[in-house]
C-alpha positions in Angstrom: 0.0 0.0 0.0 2.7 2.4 0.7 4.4 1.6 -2.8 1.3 2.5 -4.4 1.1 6.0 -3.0 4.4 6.0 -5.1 6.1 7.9 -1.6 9.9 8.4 -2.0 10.5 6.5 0.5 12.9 3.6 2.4 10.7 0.8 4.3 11.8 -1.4 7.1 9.8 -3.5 9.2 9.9 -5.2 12.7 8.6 -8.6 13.0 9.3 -11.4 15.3 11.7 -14.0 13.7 8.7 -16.5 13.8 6.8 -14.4 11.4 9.5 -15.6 8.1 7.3 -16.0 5.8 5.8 -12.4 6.2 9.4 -10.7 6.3 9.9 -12.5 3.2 6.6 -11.4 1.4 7.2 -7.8 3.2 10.4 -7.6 1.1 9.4 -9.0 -2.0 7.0 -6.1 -1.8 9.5 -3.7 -1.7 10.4 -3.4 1.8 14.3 -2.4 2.5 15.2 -4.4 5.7 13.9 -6.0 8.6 14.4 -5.3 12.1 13.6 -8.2 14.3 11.5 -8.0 17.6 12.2 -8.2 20.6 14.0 -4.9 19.4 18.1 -5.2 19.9 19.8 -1.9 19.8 22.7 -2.7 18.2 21.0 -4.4 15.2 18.0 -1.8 14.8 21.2 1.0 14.8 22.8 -0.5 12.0 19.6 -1.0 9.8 18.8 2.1 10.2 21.8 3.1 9.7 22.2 1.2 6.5 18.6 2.8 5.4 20.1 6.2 5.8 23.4 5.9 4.2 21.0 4.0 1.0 18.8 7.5 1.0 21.3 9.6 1.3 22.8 7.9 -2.2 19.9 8.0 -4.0 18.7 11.6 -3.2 22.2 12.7 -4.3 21.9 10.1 -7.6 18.3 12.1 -8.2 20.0 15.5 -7.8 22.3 15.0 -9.9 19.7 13.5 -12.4 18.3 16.7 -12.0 21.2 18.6 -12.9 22.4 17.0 -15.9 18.6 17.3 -17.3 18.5 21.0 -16.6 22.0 21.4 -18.1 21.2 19.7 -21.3 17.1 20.5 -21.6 15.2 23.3 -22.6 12.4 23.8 -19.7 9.6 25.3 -21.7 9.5 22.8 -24.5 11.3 19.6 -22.9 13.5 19.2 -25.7 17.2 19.2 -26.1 18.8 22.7 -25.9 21.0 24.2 -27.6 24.4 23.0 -25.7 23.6 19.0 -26.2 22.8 20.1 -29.8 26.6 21.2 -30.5 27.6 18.3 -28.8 25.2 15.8 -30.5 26.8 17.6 -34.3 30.2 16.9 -33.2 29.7 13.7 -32.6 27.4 12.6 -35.3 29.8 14.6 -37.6 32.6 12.1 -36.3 31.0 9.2 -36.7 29.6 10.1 -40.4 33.2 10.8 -40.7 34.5 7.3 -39.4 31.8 5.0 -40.7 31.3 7.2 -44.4 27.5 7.8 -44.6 25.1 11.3 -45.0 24.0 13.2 -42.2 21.7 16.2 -42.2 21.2 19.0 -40.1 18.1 21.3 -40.3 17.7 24.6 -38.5 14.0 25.6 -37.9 13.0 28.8 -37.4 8.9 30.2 -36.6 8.0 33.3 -39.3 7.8 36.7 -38.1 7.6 35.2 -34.5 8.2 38.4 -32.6 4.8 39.8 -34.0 3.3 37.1 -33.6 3.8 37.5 -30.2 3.1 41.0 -29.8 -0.2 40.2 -31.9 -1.4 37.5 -29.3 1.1 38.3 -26.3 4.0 36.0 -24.7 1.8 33.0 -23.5 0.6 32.4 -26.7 4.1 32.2 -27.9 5.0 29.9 -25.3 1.9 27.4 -26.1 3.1 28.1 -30.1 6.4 27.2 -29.1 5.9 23.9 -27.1 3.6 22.8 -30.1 5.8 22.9 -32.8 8.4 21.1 -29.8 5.6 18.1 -29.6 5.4 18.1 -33.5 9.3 18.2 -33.6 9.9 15.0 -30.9 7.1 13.3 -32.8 8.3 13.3 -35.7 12.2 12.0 -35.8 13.5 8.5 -35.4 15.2 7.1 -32.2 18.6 7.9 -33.7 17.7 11.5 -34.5 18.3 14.6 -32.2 16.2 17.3 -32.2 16.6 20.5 -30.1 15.6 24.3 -29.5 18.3 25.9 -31.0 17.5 29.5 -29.1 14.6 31.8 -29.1 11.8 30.6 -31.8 14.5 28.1 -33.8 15.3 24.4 -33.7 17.4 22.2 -34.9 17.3 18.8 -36.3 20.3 16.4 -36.6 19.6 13.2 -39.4 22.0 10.6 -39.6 22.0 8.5 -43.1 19.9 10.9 -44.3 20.9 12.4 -48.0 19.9 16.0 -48.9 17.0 14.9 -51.3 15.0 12.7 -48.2 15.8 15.4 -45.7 14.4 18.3 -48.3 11.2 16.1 -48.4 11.1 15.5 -44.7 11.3 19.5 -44.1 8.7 19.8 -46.3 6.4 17.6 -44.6 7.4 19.2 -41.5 6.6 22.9 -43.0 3.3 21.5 -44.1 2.6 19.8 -40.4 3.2 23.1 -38.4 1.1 25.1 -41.1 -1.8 23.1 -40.1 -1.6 22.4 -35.9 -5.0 22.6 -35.0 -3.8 24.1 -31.7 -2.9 26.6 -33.0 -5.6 28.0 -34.9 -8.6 27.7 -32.8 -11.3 29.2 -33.8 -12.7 30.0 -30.8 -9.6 31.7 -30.2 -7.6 32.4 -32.8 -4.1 32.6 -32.7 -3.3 33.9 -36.7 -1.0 32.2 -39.0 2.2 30.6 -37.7 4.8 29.1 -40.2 8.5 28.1 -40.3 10.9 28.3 -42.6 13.7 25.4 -42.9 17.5 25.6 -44.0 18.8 22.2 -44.9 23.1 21.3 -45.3 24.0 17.7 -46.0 27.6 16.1 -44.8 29.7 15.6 -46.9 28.5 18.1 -49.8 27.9 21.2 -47.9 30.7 20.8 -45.0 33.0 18.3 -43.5 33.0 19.9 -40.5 30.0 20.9 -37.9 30.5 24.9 -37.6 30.6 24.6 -41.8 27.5 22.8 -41.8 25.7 24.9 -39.4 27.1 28.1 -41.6 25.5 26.4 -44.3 22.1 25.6 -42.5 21.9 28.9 -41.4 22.7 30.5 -45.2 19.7 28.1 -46.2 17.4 29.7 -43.5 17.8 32.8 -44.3 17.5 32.1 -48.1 14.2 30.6 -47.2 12.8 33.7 -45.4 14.0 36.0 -48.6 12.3 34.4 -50.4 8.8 34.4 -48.7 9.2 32.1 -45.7 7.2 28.8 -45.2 9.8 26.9 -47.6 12.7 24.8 -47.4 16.6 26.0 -48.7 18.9 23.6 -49.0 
């Protein structure tokens, strides 16, 4: 009953030695350790003891859990953030480098996204913003990384992926944001939203990540010159 209220918590029981089997079932349940009654000092010391020492551990294993999430997360969407993005490229790169197959990296960026929030105000662009992060984590494989890059842009890494499949998958990805429904409610609507996508392949447009990024970037911004909600690339 205790496990079921899901309590972070370390269980130990007393029992009279006589009682075995119900120690036993006790810590199949999920019972720590058993201190046997008639009480001895000594013995209930060191379990308890023991229970300490074993919360202790695991509070500091969560903590530091914590930490390495917050260092390499993005609170408001969940995602990947921009740091384990660079280090995620630099690997990939390395190993598309070693092995001898494509990889593709997108950047993402929401159209005219600063008016957008000034049109429908900051929470709006938040709930905007953690949409297209569902779409994003919904869309990619398991050996894909995808990330808010900073501010209203993301990034997309694609290993074995060539720059033809990856144009078509940007497209289907401009298409998918175009038409969230949650974010054009008619009960409360929030206007148009769109994204434009820039698209570099290794080992055509760079052999290295900050030449690929360079060449992602380019692509974005060729993308919003020329009338945004397309792909470059």
């Amino acid at each position: 009953m205790i496990r079921g209220m899901d309590l972070d918590s370390c269980i130990l029981i007393a029992a009279p030695a006589r009682e075995g089997r119900a120690i036993v079932q006790c810590l199949k349940s999920g019972a720590y350790d058993t201190i046997l009654t008639p009480v001895r000092r000594r013995w209930a010391e060191i379990v308890i003891a023991r229970a300490m020492e074993r919360r202790m551990y695991y509070a500091g294993s969560r903590l530091m859990e914590r930490y390495r999430r917050m260092a390499f997360h993005d609170t408001l969407t969940g995602l990947h953030n921009h740091r384990y993005f660079q280090q995620q490229l630099d690997l990939g790169v390395r190993a598309a480098i070693r092995y001898g197959y494509p990889l593709t990296v997108m950047l993402i960026d929401l159209d005219d996204f600063k008016e957008y929030n000034d049109r429908h105000g900051h929470l709006e662009g938040d709930r905007a913003l953690r949409a297209v992060g569902r779409l994003l984590g919904g869309s990619i494989r398991a050996q894909d990384t995808v990330a808010r890059y900073g501010g209203e842009e993301f990034g997309l890494i694609l290993p074995h992926t060539r720059k033809i499949a990856a144009r078509h998958i940007a497209v289907r990805l401009c298409d998918a944001v175009e038409k969230l429904r949650c974010l054009h409610d008619r009960r409360r609507p929030a206007g148009p939203l769109t994204v434009s996508i820039g698209v570099a392949t290794y080992p055509h447009d760079g052999e290295a990540p900050e030449a690929l990024l360079g060449r992602a970037d380019r692509a974005l911004y060729a993308a919003k010159r020329a009338g945004k909600n397309r792909v470059r690339g």
